[in-house]
Structures are given as structure tokens and as C-alpha cells.
C-alpha positions in Angstrom: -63.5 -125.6 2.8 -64.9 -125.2 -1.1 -65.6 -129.0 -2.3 -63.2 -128.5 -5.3 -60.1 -127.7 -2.9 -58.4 -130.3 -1.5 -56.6 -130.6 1.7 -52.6 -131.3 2.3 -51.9 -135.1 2.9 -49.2 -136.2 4.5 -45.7 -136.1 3.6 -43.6 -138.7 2.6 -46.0 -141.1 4.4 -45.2 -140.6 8.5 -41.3 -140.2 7.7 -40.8 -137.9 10.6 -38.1 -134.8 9.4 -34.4 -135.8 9.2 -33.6 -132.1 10.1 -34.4 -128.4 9.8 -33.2 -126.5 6.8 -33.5 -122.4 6.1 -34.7 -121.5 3.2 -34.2 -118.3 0.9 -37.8 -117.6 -1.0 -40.3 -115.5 -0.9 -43.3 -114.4 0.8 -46.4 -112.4 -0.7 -46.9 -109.3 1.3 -50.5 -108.6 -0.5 -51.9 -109.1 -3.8 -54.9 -108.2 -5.4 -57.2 -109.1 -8.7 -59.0 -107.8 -11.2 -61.8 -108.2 -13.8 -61.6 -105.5 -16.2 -63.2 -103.9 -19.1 -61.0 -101.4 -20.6 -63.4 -99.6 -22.8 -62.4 -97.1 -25.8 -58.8 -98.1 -26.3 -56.8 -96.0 -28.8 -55.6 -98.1 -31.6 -52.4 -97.1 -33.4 -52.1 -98.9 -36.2 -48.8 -100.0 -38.6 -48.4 -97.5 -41.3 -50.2 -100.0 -43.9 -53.0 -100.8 -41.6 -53.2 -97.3 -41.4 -54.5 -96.8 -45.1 -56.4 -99.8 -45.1 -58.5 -98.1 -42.3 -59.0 -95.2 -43.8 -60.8 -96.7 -47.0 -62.9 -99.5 -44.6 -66.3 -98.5 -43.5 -66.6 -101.5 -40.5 -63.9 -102.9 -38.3 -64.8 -106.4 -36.8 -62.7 -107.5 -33.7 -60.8 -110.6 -34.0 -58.2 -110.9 -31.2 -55.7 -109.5 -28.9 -52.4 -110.4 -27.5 -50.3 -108.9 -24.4 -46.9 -108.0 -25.6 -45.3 -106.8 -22.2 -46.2 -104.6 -19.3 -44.0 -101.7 -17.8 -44.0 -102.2 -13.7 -43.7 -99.1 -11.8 -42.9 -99.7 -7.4 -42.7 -96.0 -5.7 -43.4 -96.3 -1.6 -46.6 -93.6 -0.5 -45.7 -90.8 1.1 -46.6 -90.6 5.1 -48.0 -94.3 4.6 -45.2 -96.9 5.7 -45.4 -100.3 4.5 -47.5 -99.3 2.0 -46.6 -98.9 -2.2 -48.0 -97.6 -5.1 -48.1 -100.3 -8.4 -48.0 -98.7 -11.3 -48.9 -101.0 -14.8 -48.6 -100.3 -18.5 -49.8 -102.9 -20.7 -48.7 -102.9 -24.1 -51.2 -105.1 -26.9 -51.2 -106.2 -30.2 -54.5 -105.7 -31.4 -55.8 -107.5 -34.8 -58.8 -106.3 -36.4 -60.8 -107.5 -39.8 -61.4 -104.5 -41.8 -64.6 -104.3 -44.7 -63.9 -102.0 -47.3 -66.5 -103.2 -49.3 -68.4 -106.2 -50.5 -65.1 -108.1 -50.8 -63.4 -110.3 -48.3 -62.0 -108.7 -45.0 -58.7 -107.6 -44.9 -56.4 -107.7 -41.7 -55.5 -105.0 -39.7 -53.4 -104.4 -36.6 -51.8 -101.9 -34.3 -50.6 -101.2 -30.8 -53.4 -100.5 -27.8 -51.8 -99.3 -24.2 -53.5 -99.1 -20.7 -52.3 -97.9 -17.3 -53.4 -99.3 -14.5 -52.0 -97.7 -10.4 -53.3 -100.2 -7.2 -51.6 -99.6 -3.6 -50.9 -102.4 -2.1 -49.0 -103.7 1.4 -45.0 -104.6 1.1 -43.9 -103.8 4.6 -40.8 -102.3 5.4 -37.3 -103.2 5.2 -34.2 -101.0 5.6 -31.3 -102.7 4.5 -28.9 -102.9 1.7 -28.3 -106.0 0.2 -25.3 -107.1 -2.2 -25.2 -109.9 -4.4 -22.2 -112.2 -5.4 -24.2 -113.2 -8.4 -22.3 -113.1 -11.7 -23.8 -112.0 -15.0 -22.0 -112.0 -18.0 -21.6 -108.9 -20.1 -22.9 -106.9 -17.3 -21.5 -104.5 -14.9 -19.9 -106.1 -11.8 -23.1 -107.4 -9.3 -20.4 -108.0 -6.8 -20.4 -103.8 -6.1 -24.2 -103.2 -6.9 -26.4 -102.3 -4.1 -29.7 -103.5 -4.8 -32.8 -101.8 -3.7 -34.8 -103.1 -0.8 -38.1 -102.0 -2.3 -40.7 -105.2 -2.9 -40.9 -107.0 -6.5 -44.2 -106.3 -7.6 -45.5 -109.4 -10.4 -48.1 -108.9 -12.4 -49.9 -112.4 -13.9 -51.9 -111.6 -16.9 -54.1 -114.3 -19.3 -54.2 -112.5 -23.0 -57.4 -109.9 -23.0 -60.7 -110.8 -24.8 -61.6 -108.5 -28.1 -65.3 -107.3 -26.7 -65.6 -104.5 -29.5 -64.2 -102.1 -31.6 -65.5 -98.1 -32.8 -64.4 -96.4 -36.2 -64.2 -92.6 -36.2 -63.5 -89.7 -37.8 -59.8 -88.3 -37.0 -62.3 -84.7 -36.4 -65.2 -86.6 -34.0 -62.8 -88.6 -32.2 -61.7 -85.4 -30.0 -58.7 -87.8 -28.6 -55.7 -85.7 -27.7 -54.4 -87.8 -26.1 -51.1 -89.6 -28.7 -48.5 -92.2 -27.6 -45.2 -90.0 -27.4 -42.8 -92.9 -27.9 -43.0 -96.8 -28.4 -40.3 -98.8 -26.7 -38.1 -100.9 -29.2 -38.9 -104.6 -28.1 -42.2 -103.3 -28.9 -42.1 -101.9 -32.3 -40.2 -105.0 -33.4 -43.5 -107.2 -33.0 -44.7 -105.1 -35.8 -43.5 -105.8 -39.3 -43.9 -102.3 -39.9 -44.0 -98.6 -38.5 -47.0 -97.4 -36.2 -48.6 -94.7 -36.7 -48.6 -92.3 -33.4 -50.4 -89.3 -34.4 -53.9 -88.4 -35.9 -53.9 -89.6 -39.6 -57.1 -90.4 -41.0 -59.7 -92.4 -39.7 -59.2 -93.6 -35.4 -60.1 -97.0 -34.2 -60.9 -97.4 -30.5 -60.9 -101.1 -29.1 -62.5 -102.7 -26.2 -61.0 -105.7 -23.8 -61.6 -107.6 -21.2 -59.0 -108.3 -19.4 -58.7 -111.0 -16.0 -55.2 -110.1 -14.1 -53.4 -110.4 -10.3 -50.9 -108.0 -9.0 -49.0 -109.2 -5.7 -46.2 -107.4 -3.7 -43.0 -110.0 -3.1 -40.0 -110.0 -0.6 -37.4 -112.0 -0.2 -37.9 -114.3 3.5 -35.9 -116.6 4.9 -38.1 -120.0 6.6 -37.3 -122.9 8.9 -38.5 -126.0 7.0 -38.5 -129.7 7.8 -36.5 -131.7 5.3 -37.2 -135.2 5.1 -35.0 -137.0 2.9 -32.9 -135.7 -0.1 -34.9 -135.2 -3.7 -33.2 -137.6 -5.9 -35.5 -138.2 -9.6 -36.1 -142.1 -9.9 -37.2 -141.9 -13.2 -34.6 -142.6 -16.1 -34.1 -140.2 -18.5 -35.0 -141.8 -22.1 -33.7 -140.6 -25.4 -34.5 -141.2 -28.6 -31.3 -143.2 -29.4 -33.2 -146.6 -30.2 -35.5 -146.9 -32.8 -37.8 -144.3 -33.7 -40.3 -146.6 -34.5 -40.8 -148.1 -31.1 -41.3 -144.7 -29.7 -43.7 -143.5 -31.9 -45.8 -146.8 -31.3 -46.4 -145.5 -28.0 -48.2 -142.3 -29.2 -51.7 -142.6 -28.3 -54.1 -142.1 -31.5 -55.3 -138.7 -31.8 -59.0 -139.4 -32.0 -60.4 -136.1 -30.4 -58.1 -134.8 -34.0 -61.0 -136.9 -36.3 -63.9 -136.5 -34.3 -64.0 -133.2 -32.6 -66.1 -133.6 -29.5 -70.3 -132.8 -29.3 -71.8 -129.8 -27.6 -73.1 -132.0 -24.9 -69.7 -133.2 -24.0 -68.0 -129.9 -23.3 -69.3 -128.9 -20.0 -68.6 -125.4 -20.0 -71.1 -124.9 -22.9 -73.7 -126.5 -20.6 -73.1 -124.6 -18.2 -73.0 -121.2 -19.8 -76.7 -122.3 -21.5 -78.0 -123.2 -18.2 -77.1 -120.1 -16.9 -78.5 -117.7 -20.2 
């Protein structure tokens, strides 16, 4: 076992189990990770991002931000147990834009990226209804739910590695985003441009993410006592004073700390 992991201790001292309880959860199936670099992203830009693009002559990357991704489960064909993940990610890009000698100015637009893994989900066969209430919503009570797995996709927000400037005529990118969903657009305080306008920016990310396949499971697990909070709750009835004197002074905020005392930096210059 690594050194950094550390082993289950006991539970609830030696307490032996009051009783057996089932429990509704559920159970990974399979699950897989990535380390990405999605290279040559097509940018599409907010209309006036668009025109500030078109008068720059170098784009500098600055960061990136996942908005939402589209999850996609189909089972493969003559495979049982087996199913086919299909990702869009959805990114708000922000660039810094030199039109001249002057001060950047910012830019930003919309990148996409599909991503397809097969991974295991095994099988299941039967229908499953829910009581479940939810309000302004059709009736749960006569919806069959689908017995496919719940594929979850964890993502951190991608790194900015690089970005290309191009002609609309050397780009050669056919390839235009058709339509962009409404929760998307709003993120955008104004309208993206979809087609080829002017100059094309082309990003590239690095992106760290895990995909798993989920079912729901029933388990047999030892219950020891009930799970009642012993701490009291504490408001902010009394006097604000006497809270805030137990605040801990910021003094990382004054003195920001050395480049000897963040490890990671020590590491990384080791390593170079």
C-alpha cells in the first residue's frame, strides 16, 4: 500500500453492529481517466470580440472555464454489458488581444470538444417506477425510467496551453457549430459568432477528467448506532463582536508566503 494512503480503522471503537440494514446507493461498474491535450480548438467568439480579433495581430491565452458537458449513454451493439459514453464539453475561453502598442484588450468565445470512451455497465432488464414527486413536472408516479447506467463525468477547469490566429482563407476549417444550446449562450453578454467572419482563433487545453458508469445496488451493511450531530448549532444572535474575535488573523493576506515554503514549486524545480 502507497505510503500516502491510509488504511480503514476501526469503527466506532469495537462497538460490535446493533443490526443489518439495506441500503439503496450505488456501485461503479467501471470508470476511466484522462490527461488530455485538446489541440487546435475552434474559437467562436461574441460578436464584439469578433471585431476586436479581426484588427489584433497576437492573441495571448489567459484562461478557460468549463460551462457544461452534454452526456450521451447508447449500449454497443453485439457487446452486452458494455456502453458507449459520449461527451461534449462546452468552454468559455478568454483571450488577451494586441492590436497594437497599446494595452491588451479582452476577448472571449465559446470552444467545444467531443469526446466517445466504451466502458462496462452490465446489464439489467427491468423497469423501474418512481413515486418521487416533482413539482411543475409531469406525473413521476406513471414514468418508466430507463434501466440504462448514469454515466458522471468529473472535470477540473482545463489549462490555456496556447492559442493560433489565422486567416478566415488559411484556416481551411469547415467544420461551424450549427447551434449553441440556450444555458449556453446566456454565459455570454453577447451573440457568438458561428460562421467564418474574419480572422479564426484556434485554442489549445489541457484538460485532467474521469468518466465512470453508475447503477443503482442495493447492500447489506452493519449499523452501529443511530447518527445523531452532537455539536450545537450556533447563530449569530449574540454579539457580533464576540464572534468576530474568534477569527483567526489573516497573516498569509500580509505576508504572502516565500518560494521555498510552497513545496510544489520545489518540487517542479527539482524535477526541470
Amino acid at each position: 500500500m502507497p505510503e500516502n494512503r491510509v488504511a480503514p480503522g476501526p469503527v466506532c471503537g469495537n462497538m460490535p453492529a446493533r443490526e443489518a440494514v439495506c441500503v439503496h446507493t450505488t456501485k461503479v461498474y467501471d470508470s476511466c481517466r484522462d490527461k488530455e491535450c485538446l489541440m487546435d480548438l475552434r474559437l467562436y467568439p461574441t460578436r464584439c470580440s469578433q471585431h476586436i480579433i479581426d484588427a489584433s495581430i497576437n492573441l495571448k491565452p489567459r484562461k478557460a472555464e468549463l460551462l457544461w458537458t452534454y452526456i450521451d449513454v447508447e449500449p454497443v451493439p453485439f457487446n452486452c454489458g458494455f456502453f458507449t459514453v459520449d461527451v461534449k464539453y462546452f468552454y468559455k475561453v478568454t483571450l488577451d488581444a494586441f492590436c497594437g502598442l497599446g494595452r491588451p484588450q479582452e476577448v472571449c468565445g465559446l470552444c467545444t470538444f467531443d469526446k466517445r470512451t466504451v466502458l462496462f455497465g452490465s446489464e439489467g432488464s427491468v423497469r423501474i417506477f418512481s413515486s418521487k414527486f416533482i413539482p411543475d413536472a409531469n406525473d413521476i408516479q406513471t414514468y418508466e425510467k430507463t434501466n440504462l447506467p448514469t454515466a458522471v463525468v468529473e472535470v477540473v477547469d482545463p489549462i490555456t496551453l496556447g492559442v493560433k490566429l489565422c486567416d478566415s482563407c488559411e484556416s481551411k476549417c469547415s467544420c461551424c457549430l450549427n447551434e449553441v444550446p440556450e444555458g449556453i449562450g446566456q454565459c455570454f453578454n453577447d451573440d457568438l459568432v458561428v460562421n467564418d467572419e474574419g480572422k479564426v482563433a484556434f485554442v489549445t487545453l489541457g484538460q485532467f477528467s474521469i468518466i465512470r458508469l453508475e447503477r443503482d445496488i442495493k447492500l447489506v451493511m452493519p449499523a452501529y448506532d443511530i447518527c445523531l450531530p452532537e455539536k450545537e448549532c450556533s447563530g449569530t444572535a449574540g454579539d457580533a463582536c464576540d464572534l468576530f474575535d474568534k477569527f483567526k488573523f489573516p497573516v498569509d493576506e500580509f505576508f504572502p508566503p516565500r518560494l521555498s515554503d510552497i513545496g510544489c514549486c520545489n518540487d517542479f524545480r527539482k524535477k526541470r
